[in-house]
C-alpha positions as CSV (number, residue, x, y, z in Angstrom):
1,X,47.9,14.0,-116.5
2,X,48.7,14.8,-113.2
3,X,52.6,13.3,-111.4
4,X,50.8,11.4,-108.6
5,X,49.0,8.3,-110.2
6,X,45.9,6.9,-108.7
7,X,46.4,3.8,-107.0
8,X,43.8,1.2,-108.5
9,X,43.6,-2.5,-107.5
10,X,42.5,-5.8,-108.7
11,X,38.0,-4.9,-108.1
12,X,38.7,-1.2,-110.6
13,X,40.5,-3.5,-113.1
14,X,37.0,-5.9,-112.9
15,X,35.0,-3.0,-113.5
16,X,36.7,-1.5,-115.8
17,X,36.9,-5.0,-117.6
18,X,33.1,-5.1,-117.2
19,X,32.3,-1.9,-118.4
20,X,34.3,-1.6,-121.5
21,X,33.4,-4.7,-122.9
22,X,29.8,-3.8,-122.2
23,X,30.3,-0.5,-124.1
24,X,32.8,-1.4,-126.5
25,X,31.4,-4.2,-128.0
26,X,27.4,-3.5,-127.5
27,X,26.9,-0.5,-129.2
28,X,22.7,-0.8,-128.2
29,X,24.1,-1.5,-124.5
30,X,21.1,-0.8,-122.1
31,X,20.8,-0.2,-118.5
32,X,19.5,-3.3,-117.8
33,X,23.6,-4.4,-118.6
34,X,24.6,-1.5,-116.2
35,X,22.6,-2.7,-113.6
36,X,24.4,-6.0,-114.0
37,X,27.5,-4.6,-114.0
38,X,27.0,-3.1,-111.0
39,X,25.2,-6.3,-109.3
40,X,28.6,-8.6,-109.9
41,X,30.7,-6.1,-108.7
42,X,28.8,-5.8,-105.5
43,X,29.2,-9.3,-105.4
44,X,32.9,-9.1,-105.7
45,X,32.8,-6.4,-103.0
46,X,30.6,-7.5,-100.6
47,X,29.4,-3.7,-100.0
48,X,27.4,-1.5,-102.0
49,X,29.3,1.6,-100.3
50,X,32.4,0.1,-101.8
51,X,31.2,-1.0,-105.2
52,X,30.3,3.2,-105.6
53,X,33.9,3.8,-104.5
54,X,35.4,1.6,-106.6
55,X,33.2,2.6,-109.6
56,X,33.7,6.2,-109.2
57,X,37.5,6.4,-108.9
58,X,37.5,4.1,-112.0
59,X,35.8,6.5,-114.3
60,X,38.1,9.8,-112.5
61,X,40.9,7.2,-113.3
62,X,39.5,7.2,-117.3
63,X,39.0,10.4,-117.4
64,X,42.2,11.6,-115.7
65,X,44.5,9.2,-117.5
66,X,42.4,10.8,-121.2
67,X,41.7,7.0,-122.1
68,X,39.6,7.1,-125.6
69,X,36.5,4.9,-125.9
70,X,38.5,3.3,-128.9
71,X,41.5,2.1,-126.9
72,X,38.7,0.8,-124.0
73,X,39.6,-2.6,-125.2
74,X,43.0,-2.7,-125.6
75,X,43.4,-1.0,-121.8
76,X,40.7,-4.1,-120.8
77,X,43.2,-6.8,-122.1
78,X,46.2,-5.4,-119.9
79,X,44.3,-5.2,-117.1
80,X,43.2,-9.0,-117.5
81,X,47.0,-9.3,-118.2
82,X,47.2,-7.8,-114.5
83,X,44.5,-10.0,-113.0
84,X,45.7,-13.0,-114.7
85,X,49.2,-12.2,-113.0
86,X,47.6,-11.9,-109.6
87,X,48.7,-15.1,-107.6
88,X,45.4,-14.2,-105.3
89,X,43.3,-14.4,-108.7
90,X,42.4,-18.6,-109.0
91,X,41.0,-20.0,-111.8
92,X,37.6,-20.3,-110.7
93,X,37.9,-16.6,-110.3
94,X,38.7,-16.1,-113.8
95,X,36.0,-18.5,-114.5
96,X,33.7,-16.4,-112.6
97,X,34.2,-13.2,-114.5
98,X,33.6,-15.0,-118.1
99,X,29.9,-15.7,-116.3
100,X,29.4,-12.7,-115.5
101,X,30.5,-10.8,-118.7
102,X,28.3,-13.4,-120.7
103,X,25.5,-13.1,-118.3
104,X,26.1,-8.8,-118.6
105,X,26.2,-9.8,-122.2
106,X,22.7,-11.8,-122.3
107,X,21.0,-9.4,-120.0
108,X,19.5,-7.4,-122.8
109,X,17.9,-10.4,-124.5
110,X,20.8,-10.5,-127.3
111,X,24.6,-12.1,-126.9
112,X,26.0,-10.8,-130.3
113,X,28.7,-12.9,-132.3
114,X,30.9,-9.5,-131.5
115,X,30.1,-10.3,-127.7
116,X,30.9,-13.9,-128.2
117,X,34.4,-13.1,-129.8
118,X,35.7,-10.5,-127.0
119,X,34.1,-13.2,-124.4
120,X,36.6,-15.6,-126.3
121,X,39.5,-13.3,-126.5
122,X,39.1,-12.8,-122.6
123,X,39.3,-16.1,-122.1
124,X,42.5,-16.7,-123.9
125,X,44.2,-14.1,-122.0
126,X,43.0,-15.7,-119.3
127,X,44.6,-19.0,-120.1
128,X,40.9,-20.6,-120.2
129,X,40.2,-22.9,-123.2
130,X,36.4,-21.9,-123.1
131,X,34.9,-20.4,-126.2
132,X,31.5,-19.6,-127.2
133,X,31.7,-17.9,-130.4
134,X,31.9,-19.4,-133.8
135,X,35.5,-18.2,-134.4
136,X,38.3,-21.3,-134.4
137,X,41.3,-21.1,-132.1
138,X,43.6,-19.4,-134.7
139,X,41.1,-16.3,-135.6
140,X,41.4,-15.8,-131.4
141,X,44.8,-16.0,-131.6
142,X,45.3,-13.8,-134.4
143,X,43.6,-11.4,-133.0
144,X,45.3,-11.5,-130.2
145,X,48.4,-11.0,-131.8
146,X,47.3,-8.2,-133.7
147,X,46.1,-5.9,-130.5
148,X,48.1,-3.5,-128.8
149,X,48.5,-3.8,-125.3
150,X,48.4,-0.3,-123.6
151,X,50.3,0.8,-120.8
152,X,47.7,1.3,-118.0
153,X,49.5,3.8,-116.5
154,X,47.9,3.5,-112.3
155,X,50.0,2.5,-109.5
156,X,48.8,-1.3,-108.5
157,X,48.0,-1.8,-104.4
158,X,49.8,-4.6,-103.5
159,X,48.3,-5.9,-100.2
């Protein structure tokens, strides 16, 4: 990995979020879920230019910082760490991106129990009490528990 870091903000960690939930826990993921993906994100950006930017660096960020499809998860959950840190981030914004990953999640005609679960664990670290899996408050927080938060490792902008 190279000394200079890549500065990311708050819109890479919502793709990222979106994107490795969609791969990690949908392992018949379609494009029909990318084309989602990329439809909230232009929402959050208000520019299509933008949203390319943003997605682009993201994935050199991946790639750069060696991140393995098997830790996509447990790099998600510190980035929601991140956002849910953010005193700009509200709680309808938090809100907003449980919509969005369970509409990502519907979009190919199938929201799995595995879907359901992640959505849930999301919303935990979000500090939302909004669950639509069939798993009881202690299996989420168990599972919390036992994941391992991993170290980003980007410099944040701090506007």
């Amino acid at each position: 990995m190279k000394n200079k870091k890549k500065e990311i903000g708050p819109l890479h960690c919502l793709y990222f979020i979106y994107y490795s939930f969609t791969t990690s826990t949908d392992e018949n993921y379609n494009e029909s879920q990318i084309h989602k993906i990329i439809t909230y994100l232009n929402e959050w950006t208000n520019d299509k230019n933008t949203s390319e930017a943003i997605i682009q660096e993201t994935l050199e960020w991946v790639e750069e910082s060696q991140i393995a499809k098997s830790e996509f998860i447990n790099v998600m959950l510190s980035m929601v760490d991140y956002l849910n840190d953010e005193q700009r981030f509200s709680f309808l914004q938090k809100e907003l991106v449980l919509l969005h990953i369970r509409q990502i999640s519907r979009s190919d005609g199938n929201f799995t129990e595995n879907e359901k679960k992640y959505h849930d664990l999301l919303a935990f670290h979000f500090g939302l009490k909004l669950r639509v899996s069939s798993c009881s408050k202690k299996e989420i927080e168990e599972t919390v528990n036992k994941m391992e938060r991993k170290k980003i490792g980007f410099k944040i902008q701090r506007n």
